[in-house]
C-alpha positions as CSV (number, residue, x, y, z in Angstrom):
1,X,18.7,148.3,130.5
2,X,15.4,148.0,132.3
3,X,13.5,149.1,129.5
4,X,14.3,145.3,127.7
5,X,12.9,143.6,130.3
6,X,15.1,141.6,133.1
7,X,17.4,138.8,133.1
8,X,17.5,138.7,136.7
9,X,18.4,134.8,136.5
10,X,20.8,134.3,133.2
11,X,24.3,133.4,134.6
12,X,27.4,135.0,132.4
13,X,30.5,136.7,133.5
14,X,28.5,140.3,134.3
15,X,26.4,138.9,136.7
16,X,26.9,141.3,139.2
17,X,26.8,144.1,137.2
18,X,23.2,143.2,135.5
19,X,22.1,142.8,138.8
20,X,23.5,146.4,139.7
21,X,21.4,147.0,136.4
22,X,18.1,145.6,137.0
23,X,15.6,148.2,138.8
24,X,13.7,145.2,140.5
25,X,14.2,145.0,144.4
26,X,15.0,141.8,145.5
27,X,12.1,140.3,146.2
28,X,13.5,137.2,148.7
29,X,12.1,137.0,152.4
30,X,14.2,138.4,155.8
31,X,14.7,135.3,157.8
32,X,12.3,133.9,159.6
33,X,12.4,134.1,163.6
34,X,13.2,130.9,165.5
35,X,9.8,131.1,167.1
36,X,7.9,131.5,163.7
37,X,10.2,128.7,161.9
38,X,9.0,126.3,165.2
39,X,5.5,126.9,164.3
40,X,6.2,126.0,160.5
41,X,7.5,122.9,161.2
42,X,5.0,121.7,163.7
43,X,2.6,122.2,161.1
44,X,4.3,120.1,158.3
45,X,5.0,117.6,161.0
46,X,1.3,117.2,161.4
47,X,0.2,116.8,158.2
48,X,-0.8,113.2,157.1
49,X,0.2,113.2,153.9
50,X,2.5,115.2,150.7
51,X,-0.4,116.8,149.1
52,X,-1.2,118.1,152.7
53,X,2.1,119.3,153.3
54,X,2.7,120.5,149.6
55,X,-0.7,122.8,150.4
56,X,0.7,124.2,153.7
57,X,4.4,124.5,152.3
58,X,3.1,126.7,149.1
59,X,0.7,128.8,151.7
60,X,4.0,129.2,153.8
61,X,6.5,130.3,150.6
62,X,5.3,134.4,150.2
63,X,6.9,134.5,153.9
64,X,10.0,131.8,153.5
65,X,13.7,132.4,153.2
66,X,15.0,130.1,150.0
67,X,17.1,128.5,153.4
68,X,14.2,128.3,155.2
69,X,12.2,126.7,152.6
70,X,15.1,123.7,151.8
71,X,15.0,123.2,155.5
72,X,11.0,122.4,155.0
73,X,11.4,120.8,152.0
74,X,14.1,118.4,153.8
75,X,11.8,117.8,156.7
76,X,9.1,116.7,154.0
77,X,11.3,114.2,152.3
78,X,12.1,112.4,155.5
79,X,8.7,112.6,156.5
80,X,7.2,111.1,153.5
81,X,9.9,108.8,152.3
82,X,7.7,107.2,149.5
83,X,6.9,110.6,147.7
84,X,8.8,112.1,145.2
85,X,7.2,115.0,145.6
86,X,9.4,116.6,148.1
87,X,13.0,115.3,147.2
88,X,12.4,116.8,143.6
89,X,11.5,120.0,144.9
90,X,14.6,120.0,146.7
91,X,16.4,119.1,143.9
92,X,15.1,121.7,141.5
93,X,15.6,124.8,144.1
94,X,19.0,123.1,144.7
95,X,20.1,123.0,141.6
96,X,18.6,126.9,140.7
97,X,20.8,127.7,144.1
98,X,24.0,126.7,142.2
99,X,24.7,123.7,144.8
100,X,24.8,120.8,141.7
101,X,26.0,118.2,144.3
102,X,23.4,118.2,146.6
103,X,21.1,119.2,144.0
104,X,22.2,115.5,142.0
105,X,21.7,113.8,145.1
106,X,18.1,115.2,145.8
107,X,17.2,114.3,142.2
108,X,18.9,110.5,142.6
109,X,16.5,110.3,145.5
110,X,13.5,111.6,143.5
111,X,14.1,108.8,140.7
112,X,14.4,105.9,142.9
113,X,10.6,107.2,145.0
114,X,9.6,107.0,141.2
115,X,9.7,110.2,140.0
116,X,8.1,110.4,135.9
117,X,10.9,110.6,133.6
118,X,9.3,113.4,131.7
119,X,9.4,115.3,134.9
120,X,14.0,115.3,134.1
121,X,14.2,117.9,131.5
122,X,13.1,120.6,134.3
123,X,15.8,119.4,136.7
124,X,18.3,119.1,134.1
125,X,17.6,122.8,132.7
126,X,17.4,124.3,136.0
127,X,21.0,122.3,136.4
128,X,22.8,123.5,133.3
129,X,21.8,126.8,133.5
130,X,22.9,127.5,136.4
131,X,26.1,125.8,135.9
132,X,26.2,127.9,132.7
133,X,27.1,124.3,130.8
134,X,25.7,125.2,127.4
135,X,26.7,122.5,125.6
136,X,24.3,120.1,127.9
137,X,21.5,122.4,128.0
138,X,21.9,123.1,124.0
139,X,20.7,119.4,123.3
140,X,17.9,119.1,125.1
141,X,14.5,119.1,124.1
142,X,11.7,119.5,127.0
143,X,8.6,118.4,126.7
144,X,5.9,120.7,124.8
145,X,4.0,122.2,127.5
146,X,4.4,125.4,129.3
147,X,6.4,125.1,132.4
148,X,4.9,127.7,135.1
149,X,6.6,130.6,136.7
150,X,8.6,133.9,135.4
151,X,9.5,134.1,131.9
152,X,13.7,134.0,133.2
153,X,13.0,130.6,133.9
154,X,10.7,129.4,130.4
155,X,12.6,126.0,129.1
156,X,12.8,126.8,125.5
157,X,13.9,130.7,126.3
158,X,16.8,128.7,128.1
159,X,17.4,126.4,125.1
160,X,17.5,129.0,122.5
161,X,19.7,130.9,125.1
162,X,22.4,127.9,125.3
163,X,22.0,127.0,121.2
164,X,22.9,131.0,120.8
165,X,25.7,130.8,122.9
166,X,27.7,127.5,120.9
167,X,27.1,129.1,117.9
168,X,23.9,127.7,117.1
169,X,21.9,129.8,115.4
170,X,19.2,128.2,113.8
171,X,18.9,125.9,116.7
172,X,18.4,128.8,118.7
173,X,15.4,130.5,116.5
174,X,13.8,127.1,116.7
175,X,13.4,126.6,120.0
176,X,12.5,130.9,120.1
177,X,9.8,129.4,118.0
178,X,8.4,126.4,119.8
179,X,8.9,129.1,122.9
180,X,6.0,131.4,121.7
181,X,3.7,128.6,120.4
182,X,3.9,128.0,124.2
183,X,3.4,131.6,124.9
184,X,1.0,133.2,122.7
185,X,0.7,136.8,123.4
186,X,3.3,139.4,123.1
187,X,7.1,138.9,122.3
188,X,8.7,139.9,125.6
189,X,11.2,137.2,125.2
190,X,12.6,138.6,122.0
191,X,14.2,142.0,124.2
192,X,14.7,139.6,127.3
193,X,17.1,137.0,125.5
194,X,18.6,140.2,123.4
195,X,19.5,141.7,126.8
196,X,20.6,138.4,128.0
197,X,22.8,138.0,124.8
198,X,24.8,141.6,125.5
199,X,25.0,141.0,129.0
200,X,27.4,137.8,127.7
201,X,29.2,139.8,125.6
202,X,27.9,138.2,122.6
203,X,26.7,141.0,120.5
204,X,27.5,139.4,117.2
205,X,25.3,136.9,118.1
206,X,22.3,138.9,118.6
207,X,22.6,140.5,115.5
208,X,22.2,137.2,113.7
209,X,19.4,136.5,116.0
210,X,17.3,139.6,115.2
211,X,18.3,139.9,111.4
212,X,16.6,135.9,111.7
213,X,13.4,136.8,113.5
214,X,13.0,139.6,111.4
215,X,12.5,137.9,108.2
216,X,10.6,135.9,109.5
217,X,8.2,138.1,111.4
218,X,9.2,141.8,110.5
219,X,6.4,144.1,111.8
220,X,7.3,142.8,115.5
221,X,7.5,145.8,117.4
222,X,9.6,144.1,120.1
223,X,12.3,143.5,117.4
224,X,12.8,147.7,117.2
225,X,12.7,147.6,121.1
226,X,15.5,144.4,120.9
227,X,17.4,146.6,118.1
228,X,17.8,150.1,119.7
229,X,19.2,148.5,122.9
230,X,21.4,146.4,121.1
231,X,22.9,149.5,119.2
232,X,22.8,151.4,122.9
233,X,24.7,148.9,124.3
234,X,26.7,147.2,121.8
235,X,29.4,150.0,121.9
236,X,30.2,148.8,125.7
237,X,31.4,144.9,125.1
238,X,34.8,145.1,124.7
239,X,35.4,141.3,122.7
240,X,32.4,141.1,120.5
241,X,31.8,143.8,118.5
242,X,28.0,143.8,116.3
243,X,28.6,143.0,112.5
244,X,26.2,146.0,111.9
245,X,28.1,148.4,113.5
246,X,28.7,151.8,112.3
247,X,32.4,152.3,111.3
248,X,34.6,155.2,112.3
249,X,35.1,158.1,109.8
250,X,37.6,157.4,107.0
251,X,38.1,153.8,107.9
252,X,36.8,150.8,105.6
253,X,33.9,148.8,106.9
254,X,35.3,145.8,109.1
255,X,35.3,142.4,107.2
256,X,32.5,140.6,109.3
257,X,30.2,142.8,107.4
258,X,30.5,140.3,104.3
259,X,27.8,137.8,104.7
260,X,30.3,135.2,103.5
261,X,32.5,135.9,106.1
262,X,29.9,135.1,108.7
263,X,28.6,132.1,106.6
264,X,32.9,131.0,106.8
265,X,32.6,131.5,110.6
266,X,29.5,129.6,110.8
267,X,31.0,126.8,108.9
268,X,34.0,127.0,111.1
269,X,31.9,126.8,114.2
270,X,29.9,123.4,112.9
271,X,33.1,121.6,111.8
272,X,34.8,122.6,115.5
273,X,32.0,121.7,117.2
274,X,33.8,118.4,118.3
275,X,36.8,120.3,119.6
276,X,34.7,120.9,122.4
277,X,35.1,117.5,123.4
278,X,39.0,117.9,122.9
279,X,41.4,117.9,125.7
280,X,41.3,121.3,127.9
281,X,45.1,121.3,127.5
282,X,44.4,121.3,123.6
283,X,42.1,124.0,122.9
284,X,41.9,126.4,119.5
285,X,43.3,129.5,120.0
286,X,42.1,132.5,118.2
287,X,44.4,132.8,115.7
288,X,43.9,129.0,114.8
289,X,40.3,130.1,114.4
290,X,40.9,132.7,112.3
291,X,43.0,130.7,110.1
292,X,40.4,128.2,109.4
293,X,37.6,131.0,108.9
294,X,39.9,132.9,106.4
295,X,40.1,129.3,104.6
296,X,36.7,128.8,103.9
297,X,35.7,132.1,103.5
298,X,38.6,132.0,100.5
299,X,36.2,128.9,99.4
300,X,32.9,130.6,99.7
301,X,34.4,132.9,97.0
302,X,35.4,130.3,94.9
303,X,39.4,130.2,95.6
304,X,39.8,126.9,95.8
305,X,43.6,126.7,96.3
306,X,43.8,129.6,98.9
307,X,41.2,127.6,100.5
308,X,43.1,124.5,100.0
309,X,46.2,125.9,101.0
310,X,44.6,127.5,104.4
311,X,43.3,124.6,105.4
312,X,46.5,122.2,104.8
313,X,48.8,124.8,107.0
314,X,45.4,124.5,109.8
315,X,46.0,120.7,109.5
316,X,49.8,120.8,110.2
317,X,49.3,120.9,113.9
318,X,48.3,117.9,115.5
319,X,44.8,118.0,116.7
320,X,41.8,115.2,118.1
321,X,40.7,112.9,115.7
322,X,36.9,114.7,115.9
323,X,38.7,117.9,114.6
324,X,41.0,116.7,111.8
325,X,38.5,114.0,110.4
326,X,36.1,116.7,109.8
327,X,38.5,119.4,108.1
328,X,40.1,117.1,106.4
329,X,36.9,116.0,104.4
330,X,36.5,119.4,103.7
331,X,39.9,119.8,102.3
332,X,38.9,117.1,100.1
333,X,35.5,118.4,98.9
334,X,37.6,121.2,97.8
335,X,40.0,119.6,95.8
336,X,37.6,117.8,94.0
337,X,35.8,121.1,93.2
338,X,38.7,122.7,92.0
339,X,39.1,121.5,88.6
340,X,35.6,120.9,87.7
341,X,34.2,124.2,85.7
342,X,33.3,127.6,87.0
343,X,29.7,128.2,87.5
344,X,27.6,129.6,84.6
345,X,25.7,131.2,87.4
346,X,25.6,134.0,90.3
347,X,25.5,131.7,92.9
348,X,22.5,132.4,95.6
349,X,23.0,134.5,99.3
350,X,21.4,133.0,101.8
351,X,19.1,135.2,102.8
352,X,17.7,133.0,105.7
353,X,14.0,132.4,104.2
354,X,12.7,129.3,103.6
355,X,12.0,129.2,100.0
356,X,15.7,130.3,98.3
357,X,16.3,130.1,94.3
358,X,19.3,130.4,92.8
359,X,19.8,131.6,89.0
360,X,18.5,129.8,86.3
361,X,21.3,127.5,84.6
362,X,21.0,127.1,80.9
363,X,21.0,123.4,80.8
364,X,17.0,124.1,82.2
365,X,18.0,121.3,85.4
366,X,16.9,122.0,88.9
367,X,17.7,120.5,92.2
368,X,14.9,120.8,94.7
369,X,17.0,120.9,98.6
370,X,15.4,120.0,101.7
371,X,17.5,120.8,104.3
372,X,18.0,119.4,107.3
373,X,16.1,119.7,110.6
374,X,19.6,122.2,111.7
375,X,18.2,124.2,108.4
376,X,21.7,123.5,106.8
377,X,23.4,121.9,104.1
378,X,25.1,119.0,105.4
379,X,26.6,121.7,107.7
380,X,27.6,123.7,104.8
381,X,26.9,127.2,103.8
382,X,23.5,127.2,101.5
383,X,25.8,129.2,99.1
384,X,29.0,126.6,99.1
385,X,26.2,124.2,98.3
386,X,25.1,126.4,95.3
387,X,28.5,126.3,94.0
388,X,28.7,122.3,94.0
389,X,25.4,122.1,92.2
390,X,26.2,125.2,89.5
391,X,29.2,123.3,88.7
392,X,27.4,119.9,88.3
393,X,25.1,122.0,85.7
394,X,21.9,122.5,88.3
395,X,19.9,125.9,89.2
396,X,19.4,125.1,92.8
397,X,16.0,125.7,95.1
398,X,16.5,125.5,99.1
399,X,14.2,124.7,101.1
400,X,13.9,124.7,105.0
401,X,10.9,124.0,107.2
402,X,10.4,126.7,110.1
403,X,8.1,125.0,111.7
404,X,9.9,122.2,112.9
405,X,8.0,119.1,111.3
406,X,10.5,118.2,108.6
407,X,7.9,119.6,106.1
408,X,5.7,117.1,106.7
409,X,3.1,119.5,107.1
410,X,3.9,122.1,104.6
411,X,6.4,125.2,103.9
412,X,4.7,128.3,105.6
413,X,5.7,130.6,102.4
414,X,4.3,128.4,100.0
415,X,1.5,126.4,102.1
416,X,-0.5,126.0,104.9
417,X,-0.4,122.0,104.2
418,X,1.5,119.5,102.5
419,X,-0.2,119.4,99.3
420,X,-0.8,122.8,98.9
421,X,3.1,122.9,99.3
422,X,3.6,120.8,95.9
423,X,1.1,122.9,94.1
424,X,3.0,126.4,94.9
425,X,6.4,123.7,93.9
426,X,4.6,123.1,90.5
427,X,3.9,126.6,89.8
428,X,7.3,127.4,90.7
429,X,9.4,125.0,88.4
430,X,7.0,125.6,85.9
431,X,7.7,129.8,86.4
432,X,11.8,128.5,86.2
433,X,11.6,126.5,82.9
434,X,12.7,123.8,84.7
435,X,13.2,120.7,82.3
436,X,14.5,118.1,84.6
437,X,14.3,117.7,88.0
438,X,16.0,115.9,91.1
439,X,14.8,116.0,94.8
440,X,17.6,115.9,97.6
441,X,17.7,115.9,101.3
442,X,19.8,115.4,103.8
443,X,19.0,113.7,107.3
444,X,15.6,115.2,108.6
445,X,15.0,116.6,104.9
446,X,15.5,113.2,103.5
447,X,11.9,111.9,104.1
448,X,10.8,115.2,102.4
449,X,12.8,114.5,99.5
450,X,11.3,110.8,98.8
451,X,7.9,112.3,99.0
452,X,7.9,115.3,97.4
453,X,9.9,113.9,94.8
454,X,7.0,111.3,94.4
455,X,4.5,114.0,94.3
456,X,6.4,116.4,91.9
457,X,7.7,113.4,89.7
458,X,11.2,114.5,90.4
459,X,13.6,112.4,87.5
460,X,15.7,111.5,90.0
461,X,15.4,111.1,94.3
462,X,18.0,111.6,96.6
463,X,18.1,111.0,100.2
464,X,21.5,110.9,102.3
465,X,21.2,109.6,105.7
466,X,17.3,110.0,105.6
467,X,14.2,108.7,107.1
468,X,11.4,107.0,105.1
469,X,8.9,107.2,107.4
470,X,7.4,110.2,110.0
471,X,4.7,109.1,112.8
472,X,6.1,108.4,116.0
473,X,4.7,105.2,116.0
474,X,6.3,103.6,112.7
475,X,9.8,105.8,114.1
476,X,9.4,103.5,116.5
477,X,8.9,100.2,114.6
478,X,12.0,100.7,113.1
479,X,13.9,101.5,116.6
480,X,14.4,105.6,115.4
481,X,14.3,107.1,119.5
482,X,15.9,110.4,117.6
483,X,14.2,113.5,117.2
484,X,10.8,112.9,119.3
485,X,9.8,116.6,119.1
486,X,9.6,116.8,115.4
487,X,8.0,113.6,115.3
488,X,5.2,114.6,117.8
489,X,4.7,118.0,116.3
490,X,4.4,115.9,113.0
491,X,1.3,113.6,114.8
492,X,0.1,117.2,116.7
493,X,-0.2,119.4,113.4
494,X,-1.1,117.3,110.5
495,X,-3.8,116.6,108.3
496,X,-5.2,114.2,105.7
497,X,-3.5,116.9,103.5
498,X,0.2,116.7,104.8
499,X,2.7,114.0,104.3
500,X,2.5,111.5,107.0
501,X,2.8,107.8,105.5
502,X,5.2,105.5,105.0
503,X,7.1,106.0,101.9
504,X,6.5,102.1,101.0
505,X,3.0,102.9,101.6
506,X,3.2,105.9,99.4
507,X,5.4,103.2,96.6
508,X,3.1,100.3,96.7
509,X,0.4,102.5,94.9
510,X,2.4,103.8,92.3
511,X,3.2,102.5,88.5
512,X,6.3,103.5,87.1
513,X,7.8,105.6,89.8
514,X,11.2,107.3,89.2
515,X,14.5,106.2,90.6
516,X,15.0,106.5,94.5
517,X,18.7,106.9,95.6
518,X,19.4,106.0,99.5
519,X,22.6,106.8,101.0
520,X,23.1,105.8,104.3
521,X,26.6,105.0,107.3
522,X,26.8,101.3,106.9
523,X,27.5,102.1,110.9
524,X,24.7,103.6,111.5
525,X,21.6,101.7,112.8
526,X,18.7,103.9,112.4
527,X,20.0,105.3,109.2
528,X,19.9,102.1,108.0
529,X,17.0,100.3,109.3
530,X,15.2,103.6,107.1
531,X,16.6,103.0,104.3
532,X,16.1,99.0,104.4
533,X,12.2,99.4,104.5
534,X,12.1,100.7,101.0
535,X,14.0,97.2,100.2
536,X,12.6,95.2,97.8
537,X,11.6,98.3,95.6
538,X,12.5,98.0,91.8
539,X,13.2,101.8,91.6
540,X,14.6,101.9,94.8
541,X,18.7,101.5,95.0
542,X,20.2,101.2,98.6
543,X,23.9,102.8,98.9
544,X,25.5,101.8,102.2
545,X,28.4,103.7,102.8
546,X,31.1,101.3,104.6
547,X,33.9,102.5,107.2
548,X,31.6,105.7,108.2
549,X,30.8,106.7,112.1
550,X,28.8,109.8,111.6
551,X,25.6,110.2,110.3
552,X,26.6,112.9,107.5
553,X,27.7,111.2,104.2
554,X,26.7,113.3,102.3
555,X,29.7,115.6,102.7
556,X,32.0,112.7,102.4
557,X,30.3,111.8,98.9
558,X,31.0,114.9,97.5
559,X,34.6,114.6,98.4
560,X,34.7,111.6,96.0
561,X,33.5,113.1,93.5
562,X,29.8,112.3,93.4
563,X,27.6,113.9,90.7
564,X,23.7,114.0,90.5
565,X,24.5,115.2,87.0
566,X,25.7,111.3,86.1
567,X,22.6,109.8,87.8
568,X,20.1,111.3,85.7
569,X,21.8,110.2,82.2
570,X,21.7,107.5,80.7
571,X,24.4,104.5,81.1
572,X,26.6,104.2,77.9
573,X,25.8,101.2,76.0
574,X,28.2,98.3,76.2
C-alpha cells in the first residue's frame, strides 16, 4: 500500500501488519554508547539556560535514541525547574510513546511552570491518538495554525481521522477542510487518511468520505489515487465491506447500496451517540443495531407504522436514559407524521452539496434551511426533513455552509460573500415561483436564518436553539465559550459584505420587519441569553421550551405537532 502514502503512526488493530506494509526503514537511532551519552549530558549540564539546552538537545536528536532523548529531556526539567519548556517536551514524546501516565504527569508539571493553555490541544492529540480514544480526540478543535513535523502527525488529519471513525462524517470532511487551508499544496492527505481508513477496517467509511470530497472538489487527482486503492484493498477487510462494491454474479446488489439505508444508519449512529457513555456491561449488540437502522430506514420511505412498530419492539429492552430519551422522541415525531397527508412531492436525495432543492409544491410555499454547523437537520436525514415540510405543504431548499463560518460569510455555490449569497437566493425563489417564504435554522444555522430572512424578507423567521449574534467578541458578551473556531474564522474571513452584526443591530434599522420566531431549552444558558437579546422586539416572539436538557428542540417540537404552515396564516377572528 506504499503507493497511498504511509500511516506509519495511526494506531488500529493492524498495526503490525501496516508496519510489515510500509516500505520505509525505520528511521530511529542504535543506542548511544555510555561514553557518548556521558558527553551529552555534560553538555546540557553546562548550559545556563533552556533556550541553551533546547539548541544543543535539537543539535543532539539526528543521533538520539527516543530513550535517550527522555533521559535528556528529564535531566533538563530538573535542571531548569522554572521552564516549561522541557517537562512539556517530555510530555508530548511520552504520550506519542503510548506511556499516558507518565505522559499526564509530565504535562501536570508543564501547567503548573506555566505552560500557555493554547499549547494543550497538542498534548491532548498526541494523547488520544495514541490511546486510540476517538471519542476525546473527535471533539477537539486545535488552534488554526500549522503544527510542524510529518503529515502522520498534522492535528486536523488526526481530527478528521477520529470524527470518521464515530461515525462522523461531516465532522470529519470539516476538519479535512480546515486541514488543507493549513496545507496548501497537494492533497496527500486525501490517500494517507484513505489508507489509514482501510487499515481500520472501515471501508464503508471511506467510501462516504471520497463520494463527499468528490463533490466537492472532483477533478482531484489524489481522489482517483484514494479510489483505486480503496477498490484494491477493500476485498481484504473481513467486517466492513465498501457500499460500492461490485456484487457477485447472479446475486442482487446488497441493501447498503440504497442511499436511504446509509442515511437510516447515519441517523442511527447520531441518536446512539450517547450509548457511548452507557455502561460497558450494557452495550448495543449488532442485531439491536440493525433493528433500529431497519426502523428508520422503514421511515425514510414513508412507512410510518413499520417504523413505529421497529422502534417500539427496540424500546422494550431497558436501556440508559441518554438512549431511550432520544428514540423515544423519534417514535413520537413519527406518530405525529403518520396521519398528516402524504406528500404531493418527490421528496429530495441528499446529494451532499450545499445548495439542495426539493420539488416544487403547488401551494407556491418555500422553506429556506440552514443547517447546522454538523451540516444536518436537527440530526435528521435532509430527506426525513423533506418529508415533514412536503406534508406541512412547503417545497424545501437546504442549505449548508462548507466553509465553516455558519454562512456568515457566504455559500461557496452561490457566493463569494454574504450579500452576493442573497442575490443568487433571490434569483433562485424567483426561478421556483416561490409565493411565500419562511427562513429556518437550527443551532449554528439559526443566526443565518434571522439574517437572511431579514435580507430576503422571509414571511416568517425561524430559529430553534440559535444564536443572534456572530463576532467573538459580542459571543462573548453574552457568555457563548461554544464554538470558538467558527467564530474566529467568522472575524478571519469576513468582509463589509458578509453578515457579521448583531441581529438587534440589524432590527433597530428596520420598519416593518416580519415575524421572528425563537425557540430555545429554558435549561439552557447560552441558548437563552441569544435569544433574550432580541427582547423587547415588537416582531420578535421568544418560545422558551420548559423541562428540556439538550440543546436540540427542534426535534422535540415536531413531535408535538408543530407546523410552520399555522404560523404563517392568519389567527381566526374571535
Amino acid at each position: 500500500m506504499a503507493n497511498i502514502g504511509s500511516s506509519q503512526d495511526v494506531p488500529n488493530r493492524r498495526t503490525a501488519k501496516a508496519a510489515r506494509n510500509d516500505n520505509r526503514p525505520v528511521t530511529d537511532p542504535a543506542p548511544v554508547d555510555d561514553a557518548t551519552l556521558a558527553a551529552f549530558l555534560e553538555q546540557i549540564r553546562s548550559a545556563d539556560s533552556w533556550s541553551e539546552a533546547d539548541a544543543r538537545l535539537r543539535s543532539f536528536k539526528p543521533q538520539l535514541d527516543t530513550p535517550t532523548f527522555i533521559q535528556l529531556l528529564r535531566l533538563c526539567t530538573d535542571q531548569f525547574p522554572k521552564a516549561h519548556g522541557p517537562a512539556f517536551r517530555l510530555a508530548l514524546l511520552l504520550a506519542e510513546q503510548g506511556e499516558a501516565d507518565a505522559a499526564r504527569t509530565a504535562y501536570d508539571d508543564a501547567c503548573a511552570r506555566g505552560l500557555p493553555h493554547t499549547q494543550s490541544d497538542r498534548f491532548f492529540l498526541a494523547l488520544h491518538w495514541t490511546r486510540r480514544d476517538w471519542e476525546k480526540l473527535a471533539t477537539l478543535t486545535p488552534e488554526l495554525q500549522a503544527f510542524p513535523g510529518a503529515l502522520e502527525a498534522a492535528p486536523w488529519l488526526r481530527v478528521a481521522f477520529a470524527r470518521f471513525m464515530c461515525g462522523e462524517l461531516s465532522g470529519g470532511i470539516k476538519a479535512l477542510q480546515i486541514h488543507a487551508e493549513l496545507h496548501p499544496g497537494p492533497a496527500a492527505h486525501i490517500p494517507l487518511i484513505t489508507r489509514w481508513l482501510i487499515e481500520a477496517e472501515a471501508c464503508r467509511t471511506a467510501r462516504h468520505m471520497l463520494a463527499a470530497l468528490e463533490s466537492l472538489t472532483p477533478d482531484l487527482p489524489e481522489l482517483t489515487v484514494a479510489g483505486h486503492a480503496l477498490d484494491v484493498f477493500a476485498p481484504n477487510t473481513r467486517r466492513d465491506r465498501p457500499i460500492s462494491a461490485t456484487p457477485a454474479p447472479d446475486t442482487t446488489p446488497v441493501a447498503e447500496a440504497d442511499p436511504d439505508r446509509a442515511a437510516a444508519r447515519d441517523w442511527a449512529l447520531k441518536l446512539l451517540r450517547p450509548e457511548r457513555k452507557a455502561p460497558k456491561h450494557d452495550p448495543l449488540a449488532p442485531d439491536e443495531m440493525t433493528q433500529l437502522e431497519q426502523a428508520l430506514w422503514s421511515a425514510l420511505k414513508g412507512e410510518y407504522d413499520t417504523a413505529a412498530d421497529g422502534l417500539t419492539a427496540f424500546l422494550d429492552r431497558p436501556r440508559p436514559e441518554t438512549v431511550t430519551g432520544r428514540v423515544s422522541e423519534t417514535l413520537d415525531l413519527i406518530r405525529a407524521l403518520s396521519p398528516l397527508p402524504a406528500p404531493r412531492r418527490a421528496l429530495l436525495q441528499d446529494q451532499r452539496g450545499d445548495c439542495l432543492v426539493s420539488e416544487r409544491d403547488p401551494s407556491g410555499r418555500v422553506a429556506l434551511v440552514f443547517s447546522s454547523l454538523a451540516d444536518r437537520a436537527a440530526g435528521m436525514p435532509v430527506r426525513f426533513l423533506d418529508g415533514i415540510l412536503a406534508r406541512q405543504g412547503f417545497q424545501m431548499i437546504f442549505l449548508r455552509d462548507y466553509s465553516r463560518c455558519a454562512f456568515t460569510c457566504g455559500i461557496k455555490s452561490l457566493g463569494a460573500t454574504a450579500d452576493a449569497t442573497v442575490a443568487a437566493l433571490r434569483d433562485l425563489l424567483a426561478q421556483e415561483e416561490a409565493r411565500q417564504l419562511v427562513t429556518i435554522g437550527m443551532s449554528g444555522g439559526g443566526y443565518a436564518s434571522l439574517r437572511y430572512g431579514l435580507a430576503l424578507g422571509a414571511d416568517a423567521l425561524f430559529s430553534f436553539s440559535g444564536g443572534t449574534v456572530a463576532r467573538p467578541a459580542d459571543m462573548q458578551a453574552l457568555g457563548d465559550q461554544r464554538v470558538p473556531v467558527v467564530a474566529r474564522l467568522t472575524e478571519r474571513r469576513a468582509t463589509e459584505a458578509d453578515f457579521t452584526r448583531p441581529v438587534r443591530e440589524v432590527l433597530a434599522e428596520l420598519t416593518g420587519a416580519p415575524r421572528l420566531n425563537l425557540y430555545f431549552s429554558e435549561d439552557s444558558r447560552e441558548d437563552r441569553a441569544h435569544a433574550e437579546d432580541l427582547a423587547g422586539f415588537a416582531t420578535v416572539c421568544l418560545n422558551p421550551v420548559s423541562d428540556h436538557g439538550r440543546h436540540d428542540v427542534f426535534t422535540t417540537l415536531l413531535s408535538q405537532g408543530f407546523s410552520f404552515t399555522a404560523q404563517l396564516e392568519p389567527e381566526p377572528a374571535s
